[in-house]
mmCIF file of the N, C-alpha and C atoms, coordinates in Angstrom:
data_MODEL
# 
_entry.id   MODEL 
# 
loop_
_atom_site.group_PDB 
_atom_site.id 
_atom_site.type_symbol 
_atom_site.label_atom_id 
_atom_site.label_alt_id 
_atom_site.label_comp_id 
_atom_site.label_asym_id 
_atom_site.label_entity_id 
_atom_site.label_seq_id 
_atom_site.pdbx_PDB_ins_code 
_atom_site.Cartn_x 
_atom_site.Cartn_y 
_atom_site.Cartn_z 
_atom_site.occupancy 
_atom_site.B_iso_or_equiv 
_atom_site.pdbx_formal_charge 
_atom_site.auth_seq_id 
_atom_site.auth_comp_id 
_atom_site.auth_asym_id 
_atom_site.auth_atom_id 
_atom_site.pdbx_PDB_model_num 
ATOM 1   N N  . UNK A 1 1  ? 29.152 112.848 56.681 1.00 0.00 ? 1  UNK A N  1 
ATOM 2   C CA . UNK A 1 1  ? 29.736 113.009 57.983 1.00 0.00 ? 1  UNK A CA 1 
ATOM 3   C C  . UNK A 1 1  ? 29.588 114.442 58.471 1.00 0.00 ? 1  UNK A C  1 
ATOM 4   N N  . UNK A 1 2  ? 30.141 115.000 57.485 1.00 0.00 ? 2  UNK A N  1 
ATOM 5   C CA . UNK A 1 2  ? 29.729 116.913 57.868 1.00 0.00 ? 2  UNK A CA 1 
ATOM 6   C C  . UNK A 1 2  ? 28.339 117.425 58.410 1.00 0.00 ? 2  UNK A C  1 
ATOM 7   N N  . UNK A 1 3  ? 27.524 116.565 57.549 1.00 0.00 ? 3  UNK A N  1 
ATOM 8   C CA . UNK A 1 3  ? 26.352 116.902 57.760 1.00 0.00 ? 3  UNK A CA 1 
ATOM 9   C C  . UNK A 1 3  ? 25.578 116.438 58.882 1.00 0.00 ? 3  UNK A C  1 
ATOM 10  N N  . UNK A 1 4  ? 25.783 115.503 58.971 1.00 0.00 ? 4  UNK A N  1 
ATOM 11  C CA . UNK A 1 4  ? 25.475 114.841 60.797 1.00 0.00 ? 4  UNK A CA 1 
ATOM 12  C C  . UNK A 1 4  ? 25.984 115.869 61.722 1.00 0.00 ? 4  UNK A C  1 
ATOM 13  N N  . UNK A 1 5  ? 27.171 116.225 61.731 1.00 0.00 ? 5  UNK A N  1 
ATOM 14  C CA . UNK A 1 5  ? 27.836 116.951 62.677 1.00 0.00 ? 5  UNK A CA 1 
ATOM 15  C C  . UNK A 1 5  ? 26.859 118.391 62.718 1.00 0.00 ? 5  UNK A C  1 
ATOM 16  N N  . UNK A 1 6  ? 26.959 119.117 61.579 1.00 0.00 ? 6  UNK A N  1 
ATOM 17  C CA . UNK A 1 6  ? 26.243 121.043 61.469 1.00 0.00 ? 6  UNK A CA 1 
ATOM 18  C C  . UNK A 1 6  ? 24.700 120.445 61.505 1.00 0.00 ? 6  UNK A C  1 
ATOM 19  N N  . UNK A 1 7  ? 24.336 119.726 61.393 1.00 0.00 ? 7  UNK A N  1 
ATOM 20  C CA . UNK A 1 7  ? 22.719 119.389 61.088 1.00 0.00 ? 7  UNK A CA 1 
ATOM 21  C C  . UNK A 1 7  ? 21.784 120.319 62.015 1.00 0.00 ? 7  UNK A C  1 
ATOM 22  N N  . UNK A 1 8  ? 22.398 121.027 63.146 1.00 0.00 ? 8  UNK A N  1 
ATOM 23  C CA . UNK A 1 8  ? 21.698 121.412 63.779 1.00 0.00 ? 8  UNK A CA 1 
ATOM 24  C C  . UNK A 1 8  ? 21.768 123.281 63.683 1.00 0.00 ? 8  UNK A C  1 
ATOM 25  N N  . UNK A 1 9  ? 22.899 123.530 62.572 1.00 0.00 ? 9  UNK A N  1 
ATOM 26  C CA . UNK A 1 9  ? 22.893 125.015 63.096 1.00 0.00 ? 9  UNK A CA 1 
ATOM 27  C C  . UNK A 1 9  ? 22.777 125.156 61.568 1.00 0.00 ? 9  UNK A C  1 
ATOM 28  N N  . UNK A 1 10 ? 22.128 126.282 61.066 1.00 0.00 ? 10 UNK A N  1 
ATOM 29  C CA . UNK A 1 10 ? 21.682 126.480 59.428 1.00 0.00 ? 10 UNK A CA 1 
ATOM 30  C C  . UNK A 1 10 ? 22.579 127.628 59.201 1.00 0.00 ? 10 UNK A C  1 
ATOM 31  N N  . UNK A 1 11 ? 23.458 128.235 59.591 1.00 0.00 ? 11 UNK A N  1 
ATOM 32  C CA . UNK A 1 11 ? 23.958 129.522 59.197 1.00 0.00 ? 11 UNK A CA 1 
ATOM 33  C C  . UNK A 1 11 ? 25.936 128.977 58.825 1.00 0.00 ? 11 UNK A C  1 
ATOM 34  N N  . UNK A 1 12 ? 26.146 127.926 58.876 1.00 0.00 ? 12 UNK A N  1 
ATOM 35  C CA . UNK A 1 12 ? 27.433 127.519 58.774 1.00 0.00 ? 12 UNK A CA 1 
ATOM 36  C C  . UNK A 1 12 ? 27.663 127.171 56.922 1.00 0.00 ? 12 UNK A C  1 
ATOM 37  N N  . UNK A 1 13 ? 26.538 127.430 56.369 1.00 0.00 ? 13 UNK A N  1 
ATOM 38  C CA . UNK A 1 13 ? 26.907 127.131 54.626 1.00 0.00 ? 13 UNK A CA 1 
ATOM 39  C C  . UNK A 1 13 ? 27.315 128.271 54.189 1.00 0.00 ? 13 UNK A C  1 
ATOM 40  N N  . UNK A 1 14 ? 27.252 129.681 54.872 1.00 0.00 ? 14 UNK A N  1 
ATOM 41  C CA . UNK A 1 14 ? 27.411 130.893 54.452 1.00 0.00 ? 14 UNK A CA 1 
ATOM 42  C C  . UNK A 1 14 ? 29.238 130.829 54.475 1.00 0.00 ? 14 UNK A C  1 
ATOM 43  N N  . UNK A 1 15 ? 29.851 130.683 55.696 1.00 0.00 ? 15 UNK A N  1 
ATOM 44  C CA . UNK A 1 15 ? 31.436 130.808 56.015 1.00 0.00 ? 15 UNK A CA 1 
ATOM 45  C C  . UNK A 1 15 ? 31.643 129.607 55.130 1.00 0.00 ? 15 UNK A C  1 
ATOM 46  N N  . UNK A 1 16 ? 31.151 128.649 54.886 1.00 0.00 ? 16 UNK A N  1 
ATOM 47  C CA . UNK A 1 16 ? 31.977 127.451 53.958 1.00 0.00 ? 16 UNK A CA 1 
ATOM 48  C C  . UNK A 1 16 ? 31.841 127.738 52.122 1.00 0.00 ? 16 UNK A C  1 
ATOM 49  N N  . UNK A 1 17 ? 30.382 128.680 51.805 1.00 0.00 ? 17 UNK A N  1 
ATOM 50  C CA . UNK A 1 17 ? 30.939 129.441 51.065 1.00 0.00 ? 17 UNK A CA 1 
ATOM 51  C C  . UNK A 1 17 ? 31.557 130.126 50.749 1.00 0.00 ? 17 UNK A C  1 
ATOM 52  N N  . UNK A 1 18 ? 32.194 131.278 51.700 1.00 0.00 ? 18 UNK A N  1 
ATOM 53  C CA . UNK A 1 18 ? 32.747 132.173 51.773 1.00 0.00 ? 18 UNK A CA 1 
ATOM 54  C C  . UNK A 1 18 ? 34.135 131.947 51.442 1.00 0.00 ? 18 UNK A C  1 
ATOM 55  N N  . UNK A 1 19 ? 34.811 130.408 52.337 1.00 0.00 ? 19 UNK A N  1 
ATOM 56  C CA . UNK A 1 19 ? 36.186 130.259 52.070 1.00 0.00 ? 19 UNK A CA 1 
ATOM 57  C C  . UNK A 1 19 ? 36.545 129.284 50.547 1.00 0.00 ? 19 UNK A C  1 
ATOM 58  N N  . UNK A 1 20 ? 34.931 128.949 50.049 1.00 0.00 ? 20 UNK A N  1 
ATOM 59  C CA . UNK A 1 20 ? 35.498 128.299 48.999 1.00 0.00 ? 20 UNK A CA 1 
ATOM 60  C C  . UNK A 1 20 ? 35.404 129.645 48.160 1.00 0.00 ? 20 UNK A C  1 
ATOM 61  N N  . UNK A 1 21 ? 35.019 130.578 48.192 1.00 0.00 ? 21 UNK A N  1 
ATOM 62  C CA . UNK A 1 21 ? 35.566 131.562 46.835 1.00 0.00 ? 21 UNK A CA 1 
ATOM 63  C C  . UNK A 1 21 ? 36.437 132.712 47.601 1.00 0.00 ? 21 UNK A C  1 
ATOM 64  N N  . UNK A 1 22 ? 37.070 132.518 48.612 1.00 0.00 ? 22 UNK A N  1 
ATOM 65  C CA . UNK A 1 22 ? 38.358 133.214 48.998 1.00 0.00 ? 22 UNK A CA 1 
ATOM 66  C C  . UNK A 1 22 ? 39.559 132.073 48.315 1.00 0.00 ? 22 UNK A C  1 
ATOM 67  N N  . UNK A 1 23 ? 39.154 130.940 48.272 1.00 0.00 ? 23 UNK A N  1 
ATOM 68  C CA . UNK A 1 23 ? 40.242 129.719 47.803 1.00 0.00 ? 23 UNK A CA 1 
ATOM 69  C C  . UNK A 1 23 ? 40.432 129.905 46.467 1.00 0.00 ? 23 UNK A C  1 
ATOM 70  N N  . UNK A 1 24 ? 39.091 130.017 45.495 1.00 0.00 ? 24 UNK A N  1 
ATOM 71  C CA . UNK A 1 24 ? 39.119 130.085 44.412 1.00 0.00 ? 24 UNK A CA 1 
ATOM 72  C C  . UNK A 1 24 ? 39.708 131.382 44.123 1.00 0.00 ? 24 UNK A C  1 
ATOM 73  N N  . UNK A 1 25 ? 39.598 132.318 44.731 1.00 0.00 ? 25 UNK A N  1 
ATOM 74  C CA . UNK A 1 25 ? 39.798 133.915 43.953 1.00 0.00 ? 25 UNK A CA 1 
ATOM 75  C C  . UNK A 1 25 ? 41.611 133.867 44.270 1.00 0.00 ? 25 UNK A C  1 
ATOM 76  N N  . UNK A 1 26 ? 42.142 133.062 45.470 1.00 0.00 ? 26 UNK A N  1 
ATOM 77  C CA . UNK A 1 26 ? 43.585 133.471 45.501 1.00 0.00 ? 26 UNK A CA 1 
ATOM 78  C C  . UNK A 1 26 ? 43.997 132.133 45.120 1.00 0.00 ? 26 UNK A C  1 
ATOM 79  N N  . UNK A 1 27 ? 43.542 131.709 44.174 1.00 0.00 ? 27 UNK A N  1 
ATOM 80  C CA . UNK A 1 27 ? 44.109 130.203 43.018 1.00 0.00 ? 27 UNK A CA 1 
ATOM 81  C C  . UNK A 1 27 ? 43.974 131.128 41.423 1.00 0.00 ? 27 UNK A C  1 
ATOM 82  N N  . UNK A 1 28 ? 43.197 132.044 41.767 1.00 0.00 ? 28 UNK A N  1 
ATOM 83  C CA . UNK A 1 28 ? 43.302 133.009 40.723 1.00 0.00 ? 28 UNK A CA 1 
ATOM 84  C C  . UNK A 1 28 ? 44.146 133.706 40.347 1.00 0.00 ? 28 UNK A C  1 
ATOM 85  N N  . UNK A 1 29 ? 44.345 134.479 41.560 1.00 0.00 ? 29 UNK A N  1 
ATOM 86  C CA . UNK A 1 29 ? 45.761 135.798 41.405 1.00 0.00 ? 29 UNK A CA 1 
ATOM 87  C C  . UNK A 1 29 ? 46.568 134.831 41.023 1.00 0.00 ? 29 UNK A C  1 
ATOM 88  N N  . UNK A 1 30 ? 46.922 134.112 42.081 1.00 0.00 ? 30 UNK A N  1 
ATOM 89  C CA . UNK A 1 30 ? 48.183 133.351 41.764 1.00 0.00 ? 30 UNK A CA 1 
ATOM 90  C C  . UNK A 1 30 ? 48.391 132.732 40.150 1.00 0.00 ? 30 UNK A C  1 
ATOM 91  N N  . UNK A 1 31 ? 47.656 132.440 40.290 1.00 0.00 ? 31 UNK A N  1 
ATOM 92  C CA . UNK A 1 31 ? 47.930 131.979 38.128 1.00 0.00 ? 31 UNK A CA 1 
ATOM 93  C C  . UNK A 1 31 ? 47.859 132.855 37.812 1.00 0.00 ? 31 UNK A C  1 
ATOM 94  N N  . UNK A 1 32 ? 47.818 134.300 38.003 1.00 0.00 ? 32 UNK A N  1 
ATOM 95  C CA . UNK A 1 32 ? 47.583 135.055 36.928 1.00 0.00 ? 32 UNK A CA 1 
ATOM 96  C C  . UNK A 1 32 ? 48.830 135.732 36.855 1.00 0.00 ? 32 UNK A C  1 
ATOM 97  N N  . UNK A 1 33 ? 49.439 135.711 38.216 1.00 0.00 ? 33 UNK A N  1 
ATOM 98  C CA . UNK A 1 33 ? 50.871 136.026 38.824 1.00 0.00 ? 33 UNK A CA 1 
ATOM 99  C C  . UNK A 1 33 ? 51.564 135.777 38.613 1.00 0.00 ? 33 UNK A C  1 
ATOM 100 N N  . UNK A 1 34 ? 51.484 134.005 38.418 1.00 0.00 ? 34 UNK A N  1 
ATOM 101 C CA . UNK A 1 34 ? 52.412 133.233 37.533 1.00 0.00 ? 34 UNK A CA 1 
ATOM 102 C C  . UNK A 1 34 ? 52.619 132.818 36.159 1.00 0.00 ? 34 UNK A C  1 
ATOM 103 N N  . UNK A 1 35 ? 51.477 133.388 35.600 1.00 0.00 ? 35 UNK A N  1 
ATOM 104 C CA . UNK A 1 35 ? 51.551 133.122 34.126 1.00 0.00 ? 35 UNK A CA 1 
ATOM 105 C C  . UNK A 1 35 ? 52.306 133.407 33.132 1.00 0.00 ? 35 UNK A C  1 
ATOM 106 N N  . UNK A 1 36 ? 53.302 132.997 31.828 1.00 0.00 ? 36 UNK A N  1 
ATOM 107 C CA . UNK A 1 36 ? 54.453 132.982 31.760 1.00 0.00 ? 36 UNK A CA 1 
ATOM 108 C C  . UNK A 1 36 ? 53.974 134.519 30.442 1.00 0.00 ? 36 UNK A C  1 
ATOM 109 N N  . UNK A 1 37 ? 52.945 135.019 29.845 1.00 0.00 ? 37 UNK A N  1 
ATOM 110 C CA . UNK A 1 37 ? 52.474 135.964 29.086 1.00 0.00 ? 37 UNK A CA 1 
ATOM 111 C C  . UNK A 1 37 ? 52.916 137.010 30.097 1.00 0.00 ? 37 UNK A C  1 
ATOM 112 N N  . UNK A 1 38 ? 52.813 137.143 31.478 1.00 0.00 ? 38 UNK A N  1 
ATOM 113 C CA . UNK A 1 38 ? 52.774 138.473 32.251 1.00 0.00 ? 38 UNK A CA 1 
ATOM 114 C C  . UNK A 1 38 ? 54.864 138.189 32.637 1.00 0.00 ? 38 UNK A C  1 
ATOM 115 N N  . UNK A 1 39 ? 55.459 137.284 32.408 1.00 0.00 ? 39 UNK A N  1 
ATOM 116 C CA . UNK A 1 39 ? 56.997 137.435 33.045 1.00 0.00 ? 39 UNK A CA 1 
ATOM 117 C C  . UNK A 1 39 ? 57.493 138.648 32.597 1.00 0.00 ? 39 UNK A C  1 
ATOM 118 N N  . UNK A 1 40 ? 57.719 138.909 31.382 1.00 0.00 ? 40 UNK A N  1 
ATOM 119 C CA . UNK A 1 40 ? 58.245 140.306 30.734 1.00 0.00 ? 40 UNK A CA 1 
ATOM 120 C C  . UNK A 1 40 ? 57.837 140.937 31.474 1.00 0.00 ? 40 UNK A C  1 
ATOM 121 N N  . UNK A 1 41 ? 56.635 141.578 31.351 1.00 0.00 ? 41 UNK A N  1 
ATOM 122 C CA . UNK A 1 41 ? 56.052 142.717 32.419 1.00 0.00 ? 41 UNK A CA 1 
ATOM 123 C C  . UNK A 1 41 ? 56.754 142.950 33.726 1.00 0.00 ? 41 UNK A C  1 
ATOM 124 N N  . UNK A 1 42 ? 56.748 141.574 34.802 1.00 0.00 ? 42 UNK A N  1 
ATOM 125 C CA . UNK A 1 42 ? 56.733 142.262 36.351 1.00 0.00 ? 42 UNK A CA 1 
ATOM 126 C C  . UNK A 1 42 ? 58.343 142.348 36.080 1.00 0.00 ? 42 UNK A C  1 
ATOM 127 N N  . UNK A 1 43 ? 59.069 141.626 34.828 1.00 0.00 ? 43 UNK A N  1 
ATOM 128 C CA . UNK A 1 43 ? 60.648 141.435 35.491 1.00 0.00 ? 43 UNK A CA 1 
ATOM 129 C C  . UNK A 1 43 ? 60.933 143.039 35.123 1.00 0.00 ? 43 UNK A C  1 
ATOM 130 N N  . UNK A 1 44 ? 60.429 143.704 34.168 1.00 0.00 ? 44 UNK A N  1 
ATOM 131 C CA . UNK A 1 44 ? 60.552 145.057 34.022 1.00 0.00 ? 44 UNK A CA 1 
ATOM 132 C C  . UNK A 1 44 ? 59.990 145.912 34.956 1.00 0.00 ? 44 UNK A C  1 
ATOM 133 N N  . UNK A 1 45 ? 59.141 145.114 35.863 1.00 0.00 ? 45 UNK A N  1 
ATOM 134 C CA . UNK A 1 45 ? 59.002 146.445 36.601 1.00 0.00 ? 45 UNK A CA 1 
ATOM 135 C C  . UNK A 1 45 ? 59.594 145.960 37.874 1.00 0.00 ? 45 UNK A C  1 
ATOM 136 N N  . UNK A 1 46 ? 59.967 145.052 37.708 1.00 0.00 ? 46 UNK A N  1 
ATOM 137 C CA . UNK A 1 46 ? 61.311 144.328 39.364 1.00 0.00 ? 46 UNK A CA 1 
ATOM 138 C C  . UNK A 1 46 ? 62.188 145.202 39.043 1.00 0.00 ? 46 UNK A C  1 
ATOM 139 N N  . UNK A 1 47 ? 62.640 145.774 37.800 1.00 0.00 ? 47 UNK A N  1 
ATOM 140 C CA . UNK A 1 47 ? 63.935 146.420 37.857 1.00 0.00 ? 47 UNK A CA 1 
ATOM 141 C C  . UNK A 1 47 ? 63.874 148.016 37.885 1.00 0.00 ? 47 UNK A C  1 
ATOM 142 N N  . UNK A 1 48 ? 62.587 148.314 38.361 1.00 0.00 ? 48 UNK A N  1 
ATOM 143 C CA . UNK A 1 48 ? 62.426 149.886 38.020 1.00 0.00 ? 48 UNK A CA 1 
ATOM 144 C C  . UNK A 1 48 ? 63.188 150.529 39.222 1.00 0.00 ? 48 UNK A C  1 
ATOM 145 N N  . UNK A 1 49 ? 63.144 149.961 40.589 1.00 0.00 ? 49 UNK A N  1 
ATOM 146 C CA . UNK A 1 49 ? 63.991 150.113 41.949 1.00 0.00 ? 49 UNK A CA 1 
ATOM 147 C C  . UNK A 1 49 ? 65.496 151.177 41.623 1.00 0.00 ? 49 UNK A C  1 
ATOM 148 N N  . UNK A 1 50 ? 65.930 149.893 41.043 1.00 0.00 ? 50 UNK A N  1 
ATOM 149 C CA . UNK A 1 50 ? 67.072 149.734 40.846 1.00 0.00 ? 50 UNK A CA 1 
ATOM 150 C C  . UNK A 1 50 ? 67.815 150.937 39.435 1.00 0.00 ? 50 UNK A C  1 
ATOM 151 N N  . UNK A 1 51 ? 67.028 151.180 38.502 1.00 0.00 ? 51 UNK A N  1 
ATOM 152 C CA . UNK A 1 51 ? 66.838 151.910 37.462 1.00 0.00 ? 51 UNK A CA 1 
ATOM 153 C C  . UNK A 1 51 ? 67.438 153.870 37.998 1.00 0.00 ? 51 UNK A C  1 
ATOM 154 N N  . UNK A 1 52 ? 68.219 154.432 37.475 1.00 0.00 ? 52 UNK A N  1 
ATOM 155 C CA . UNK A 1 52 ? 68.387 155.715 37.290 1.00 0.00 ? 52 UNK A CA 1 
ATOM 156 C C  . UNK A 1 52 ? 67.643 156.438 36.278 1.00 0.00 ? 52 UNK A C  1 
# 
Protein backbone atom coordinates (compact mmCIF):
# COMPACT_ATOMS: atom_id res chain seq x y z
CA UNK A 1 0.00 0.00 0.00
CA UNK A 2 2.92 2.41 0.96
CA UNK A 3 4.47 1.69 -1.96
CA UNK A 4 1.78 2.47 -4.49
CA UNK A 5 1.31 5.66 -2.72
CA UNK A 6 5.63 7.08 -2.65
CA UNK A 7 6.18 5.08 -5.96
CA UNK A 8 6.73 8.19 -7.52
CA UNK A 9 9.19 10.21 -5.34
CA UNK A 10 12.69 8.18 -4.51
CA UNK A 11 14.03 10.39 -1.71
CA UNK A 12 11.24 9.44 1.05
CA UNK A 13 13.33 6.00 2.24
CA UNK A 14 15.95 8.38 3.64
CA UNK A 15 13.29 10.24 6.49
CA UNK A 16 11.65 6.66 7.04
CA UNK A 17 15.07 5.59 7.82
CA UNK A 18 15.90 8.20 9.74
CA UNK A 19 12.81 7.84 12.18
CA UNK A 20 13.27 4.17 12.42
CA UNK A 21 16.75 4.66 14.15
CA UNK A 22 15.60 7.85 16.07
CA UNK A 23 12.82 5.08 17.41
CA UNK A 24 15.34 2.58 17.94
CA UNK A 25 18.08 4.81 19.62
CA UNK A 26 15.27 6.39 22.19
CA UNK A 27 13.93 2.55 22.93
CA UNK A 28 17.53 2.49 23.84
CA UNK A 29 18.12 5.24 26.36
CA UNK A 30 15.07 4.40 27.76
CA UNK A 31 16.06 0.76 28.75
CA UNK A 32 19.08 1.77 29.67
CA UNK A 33 17.35 4.42 31.98
CA UNK A 34 15.29 1.96 33.22
CA UNK A 35 17.35 -0.81 33.88
CA UNK A 36 17.18 -2.12 37.39
CA UNK A 37 21.63 -2.57 37.48
CA UNK A 38 21.69 1.45 36.99
CA UNK A 39 18.65 2.17 40.12
CA UNK A 40 21.39 2.52 42.86
CA UNK A 41 23.26 4.90 40.79
CA UNK A 42 20.59 7.67 39.62
CA UNK A 43 18.69 7.24 43.22
CA UNK A 44 22.14 8.44 44.60
CA UNK A 45 22.52 10.96 42.48
CA UNK A 46 18.51 12.10 42.84
CA UNK A 47 19.66 12.81 46.27
CA UNK A 48 22.78 14.86 45.69
CA UNK A 49 20.22 18.23 45.45
CA UNK A 50 19.15 17.74 48.53
CA UNK A 51 22.59 16.57 50.26
CA UNK A 52 24.78 19.17 52.58
Amino acid sequence: MFREFFRGASLLDLPMVAMFGFIVSFVAVVCWTMSRRRHARFDAMSRLPLDD
